[in-house]
N, C-alpha and C positions, 0 to 999 in steps of 0.2 A: 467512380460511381456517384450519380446525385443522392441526394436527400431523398428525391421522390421515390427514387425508384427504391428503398428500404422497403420491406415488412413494414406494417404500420405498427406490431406490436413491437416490433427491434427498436422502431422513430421511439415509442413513447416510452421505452428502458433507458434509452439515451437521453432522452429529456431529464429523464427522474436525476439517473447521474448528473447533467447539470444544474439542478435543484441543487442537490447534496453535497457538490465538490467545494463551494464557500465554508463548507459549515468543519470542514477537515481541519483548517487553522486551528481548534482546540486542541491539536499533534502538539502543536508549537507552545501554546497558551497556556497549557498545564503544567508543562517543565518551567515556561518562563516565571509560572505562578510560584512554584515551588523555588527557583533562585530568589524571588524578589523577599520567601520568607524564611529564609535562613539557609535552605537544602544548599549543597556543592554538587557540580557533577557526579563525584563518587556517589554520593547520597541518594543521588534523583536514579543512579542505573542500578545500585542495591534494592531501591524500591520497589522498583522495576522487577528485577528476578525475581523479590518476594510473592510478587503479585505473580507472578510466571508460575511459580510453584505451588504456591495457595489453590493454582485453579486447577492442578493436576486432577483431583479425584471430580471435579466438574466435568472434565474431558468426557471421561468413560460414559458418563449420562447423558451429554450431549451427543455423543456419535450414536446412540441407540436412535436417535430420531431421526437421522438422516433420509430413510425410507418411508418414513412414518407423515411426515410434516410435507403439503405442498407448498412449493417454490413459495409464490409470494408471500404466503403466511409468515414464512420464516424472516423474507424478508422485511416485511412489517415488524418482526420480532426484533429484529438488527436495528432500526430504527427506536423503539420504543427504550431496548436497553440502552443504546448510546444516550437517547434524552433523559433518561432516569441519571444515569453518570454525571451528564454537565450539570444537572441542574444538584447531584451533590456536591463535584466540587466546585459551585456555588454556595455551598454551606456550611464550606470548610474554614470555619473562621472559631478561634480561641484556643477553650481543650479541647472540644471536639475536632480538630481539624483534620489531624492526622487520623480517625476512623474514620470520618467522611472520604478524603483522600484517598484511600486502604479499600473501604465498599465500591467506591465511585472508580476506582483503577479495574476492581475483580468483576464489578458489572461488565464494564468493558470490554474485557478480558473477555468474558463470555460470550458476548457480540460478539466477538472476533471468529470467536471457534465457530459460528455461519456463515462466517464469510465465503466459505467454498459454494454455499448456493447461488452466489453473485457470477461464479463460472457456470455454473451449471444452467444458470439462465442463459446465460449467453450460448451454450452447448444448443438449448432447445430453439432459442428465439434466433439465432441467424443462422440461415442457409449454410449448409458446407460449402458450396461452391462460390461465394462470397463474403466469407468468412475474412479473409483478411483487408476487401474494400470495405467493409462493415465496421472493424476493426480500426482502420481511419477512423473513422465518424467518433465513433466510441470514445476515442482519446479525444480530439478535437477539437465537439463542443463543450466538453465538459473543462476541459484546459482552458478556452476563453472566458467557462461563467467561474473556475478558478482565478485567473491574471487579474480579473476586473475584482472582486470578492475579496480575495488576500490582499488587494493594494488600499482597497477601501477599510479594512477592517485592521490592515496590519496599521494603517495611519492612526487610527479610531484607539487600538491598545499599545499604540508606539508614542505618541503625540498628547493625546486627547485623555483618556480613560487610563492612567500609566502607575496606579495603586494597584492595591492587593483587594478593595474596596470594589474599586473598576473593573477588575478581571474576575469578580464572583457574581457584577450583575452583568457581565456576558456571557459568562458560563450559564446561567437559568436562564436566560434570553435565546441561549442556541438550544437550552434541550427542551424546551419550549417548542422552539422550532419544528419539533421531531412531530407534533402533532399537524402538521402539514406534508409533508413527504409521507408519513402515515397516512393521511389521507389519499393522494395522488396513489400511491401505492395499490390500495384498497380501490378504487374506481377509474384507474385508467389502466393498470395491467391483468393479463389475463391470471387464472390461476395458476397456472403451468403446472399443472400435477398428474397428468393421464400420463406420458412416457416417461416420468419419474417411478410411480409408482404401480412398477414390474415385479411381479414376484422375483428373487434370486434364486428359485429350482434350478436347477440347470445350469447355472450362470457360470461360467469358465472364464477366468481374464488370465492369460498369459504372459507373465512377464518372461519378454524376451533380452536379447542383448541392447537393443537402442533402447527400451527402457528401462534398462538399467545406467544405460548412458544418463536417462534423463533423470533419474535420482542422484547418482553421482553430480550433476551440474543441479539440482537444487540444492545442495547439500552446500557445494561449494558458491553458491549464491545467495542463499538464505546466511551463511556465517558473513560475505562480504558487506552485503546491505546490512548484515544486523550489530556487524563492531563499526558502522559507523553512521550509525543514525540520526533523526532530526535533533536528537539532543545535544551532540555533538558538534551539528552546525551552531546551533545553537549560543552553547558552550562559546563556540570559538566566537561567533559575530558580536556580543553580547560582554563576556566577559573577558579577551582578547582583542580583540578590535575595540572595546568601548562602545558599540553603537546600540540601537534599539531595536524591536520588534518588527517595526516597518523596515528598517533596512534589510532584516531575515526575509521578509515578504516581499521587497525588490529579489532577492535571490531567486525568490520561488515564482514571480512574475518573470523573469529569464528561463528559469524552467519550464513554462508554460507557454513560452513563445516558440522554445527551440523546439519541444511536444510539434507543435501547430506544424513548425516547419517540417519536421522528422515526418511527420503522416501524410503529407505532401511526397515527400523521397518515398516513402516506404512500399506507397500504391502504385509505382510505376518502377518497381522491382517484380521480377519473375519469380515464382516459386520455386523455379527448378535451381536458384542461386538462393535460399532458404539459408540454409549453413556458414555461407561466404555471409551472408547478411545480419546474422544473429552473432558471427566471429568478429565481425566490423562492429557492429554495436559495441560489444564487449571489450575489444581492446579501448575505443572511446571512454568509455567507462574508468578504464585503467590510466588513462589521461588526466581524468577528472584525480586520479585517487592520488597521482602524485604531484599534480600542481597543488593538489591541498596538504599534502607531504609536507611541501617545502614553505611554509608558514605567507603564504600571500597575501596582497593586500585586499582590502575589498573588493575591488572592479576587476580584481584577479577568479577574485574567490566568485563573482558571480558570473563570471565568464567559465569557469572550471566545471561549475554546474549544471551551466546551461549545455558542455560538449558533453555531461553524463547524460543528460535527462534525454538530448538529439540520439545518442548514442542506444540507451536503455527502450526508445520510443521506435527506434530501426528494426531494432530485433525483437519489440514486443509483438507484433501480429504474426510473425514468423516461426516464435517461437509457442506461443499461445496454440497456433494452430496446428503446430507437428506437436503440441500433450494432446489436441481434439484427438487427431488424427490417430493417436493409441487408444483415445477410450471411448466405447459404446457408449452412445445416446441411453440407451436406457436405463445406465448405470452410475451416468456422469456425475451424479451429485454425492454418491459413496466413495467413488474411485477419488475424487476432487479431495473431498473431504478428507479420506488414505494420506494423497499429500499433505493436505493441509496439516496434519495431527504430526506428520513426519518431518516438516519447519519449524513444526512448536515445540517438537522435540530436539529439536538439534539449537531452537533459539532461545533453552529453558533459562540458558545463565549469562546470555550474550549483554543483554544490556549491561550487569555489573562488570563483566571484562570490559566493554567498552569504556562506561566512565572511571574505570580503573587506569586503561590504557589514557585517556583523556588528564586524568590525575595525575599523572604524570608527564606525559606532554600533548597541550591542549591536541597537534595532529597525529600522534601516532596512531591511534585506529587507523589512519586509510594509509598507513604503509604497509598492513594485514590485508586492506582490501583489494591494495595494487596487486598481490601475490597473489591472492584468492581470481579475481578477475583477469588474469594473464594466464592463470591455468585453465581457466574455462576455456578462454579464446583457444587456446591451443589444443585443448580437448577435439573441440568442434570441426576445427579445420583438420586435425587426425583423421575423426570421424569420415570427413568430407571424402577424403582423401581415398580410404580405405575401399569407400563405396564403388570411390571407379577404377 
């Protein structure tokens, strides 16, 4: 599929995301902020939980608005709290640091719980019936305005700006930022709120047997991705390896190349090989989880990453599109959301096991993960199996 031939309103959702994919580094930049001022892994994924469980009773008031809020609003809101965040822990300096730290994680934290109207945009704004060439694009361009973004900024906090001084005035610099994508937001996207905002009279959603398959494989994928996280890489590049911030964002520019490449394969797969597709990803994934198992060296470790990221990038429009394919349009941003609450519940204590597991040896989380991601694969191809 070209460019052209997109939805103009899908083109300028994509655009947005690649505004916003640069500015995700503060993933990396927070935890590195936290090792440069005393935190240890254990430390940095205790905090982590804290903040997981602090925003429990935030949940319940957040989900009341899912029908309530259109689309973009919300997403201007996602915007607005992330920049509130950076620009505290930009503030987090003396005694005050660890409350700034603590607010600026649980803002966060709350962004987060919207993230499910980011699918729900995507539900409204692309065609079903080009849903997964779309789905290319989507990763794409935004993976290119990452590769060039993380290599530039990972230099700038690896290099350059390499104090605890340096990483609090790019932290207010990024959430700064947030009044730009705020804006783009507000005057180039539409509202998206008329097929959002359905009454639920009536409303019947069926969980059948394949979506219960497809809770079962988030359940077992939210645990794999969540004991071994960006802190983890982290962790190991940084305080195992000895190297810097920019080398973790060499990592992450391999991961953004094999993205590019992966959406290339992924668009000249059939749908009807769906299953074989998302089961191929997945064992990839399990590749990654044991070359990093076995304590590699760098050019190891960014090669181990780049076959997850090719692997996770095969079976994301595939599998993206068989959850559309269970949930009604006019529901999509509750249902979305159902999951979304059902990851955050299952990844309420994930971070502290991980740098628990990490505390003990910098890579055992991804020998959890290799388990966890060999059981999906083989779920799926059961699945495959079964149907014919």
């Amino acid at each position: 599929m070209k460019w052209s031939e997109i939805p103009s309103n899908a083109r300028r959702y994509i655009i947005y995301h690649v505004i916003v994919s640069p500015l995700l580094i503060t993933w990396y930049m927070l935890p590195m902020y936290m090792f440069m001022t005393g935190y240890n892994i254990l430390d940095v994924g205790i905090v982590f939980t804290a903040v997981h469980i602090a925003s429990i009773p935030i949940t319940y008031l957040i989900g009341k608005l899912f029908d309530r809020i259109p689309i973009r609003h919300g997403l201007v809101l996602i915007d607005a709290l992330e920049g509130t965040s950076s620009i505290l822990f930009g503030l987090a300096y003396g005694p005050i640091a660890p409350l700034m730290l603590f607010l600026g994680l649980i803002i966060d934290e709350v962004a987060g719980m919207f993230y499910p109207l980011y699918q729900a945009a995507e539900r409204v704004l692309y065609p079903e019936d080009k849903m997964e060439e779309i789905f290319a694009w989507h990763i794409r361009l935004p993976e290119v305005s990452q590769l060039v973004g993380f290599l530039v900024l990972g230099y700038v906090f690896g290099y350059v700006l390499t104090t605890p001084e340096g990483y609090r005035l790019g932290f207010i610099a990024i959430g700064l930022s947030s009044l730009i994508t705020i804006t783009y937001l507000l005057t180039c996207l539409p509202k998206i709120d008329v097929e959002e905002r359905v009454s639920a009279k009536g409303f019947r959603f069926r969980v059948n047997a394949e979506f219960k398959l497809i809770l079962v494989i988030e359940a077992l994928m939210t645990l794999a991705w969540a004991l071994a996280p960006e802190i983890v890489l982290l962790n190991y590049v940084v305080n195992v390896l000895g190297l810097t911030l920019f080398e973790v964002m060499v990592v992450e520019a391999a991961i953004s190349i094999a993205s590019i490449v992966a959406t290339y394969v992924s668009e000249h797969l059939s749908t009807k090989h769906r299953f074989e597709a998302i089961a191929i990803g997945y064992l990839l994934i399990s590749l990654w989880a044991l070359i990093m198992f076995l304590n590699p060296p760098f050019i190891m470790t960014v090669l181990a990453y780049s076959i997850a990221r090719f692997g996770d990038v095969l079976a994301f429009p595939f599998y993206r599109s068989w959850i559309f394919s269970k949930i009604p349009k006019e529901k999509a941003s509750s249902l979305l959301a159902a999951l979304s609450s059902y990851r955050r519940l299952i990844n309420l204590v994930t971070p502290a096991i991980a740098g628990f597991l990490a505390y003990i040896k910098p890579t055992l989380p991804y020998l959890v993960s290799l388990a966890l991601f060999t059981t999906i694969s083989l779920l799926l191809l059961t699945h495959q199996r079964m149907k014919h």
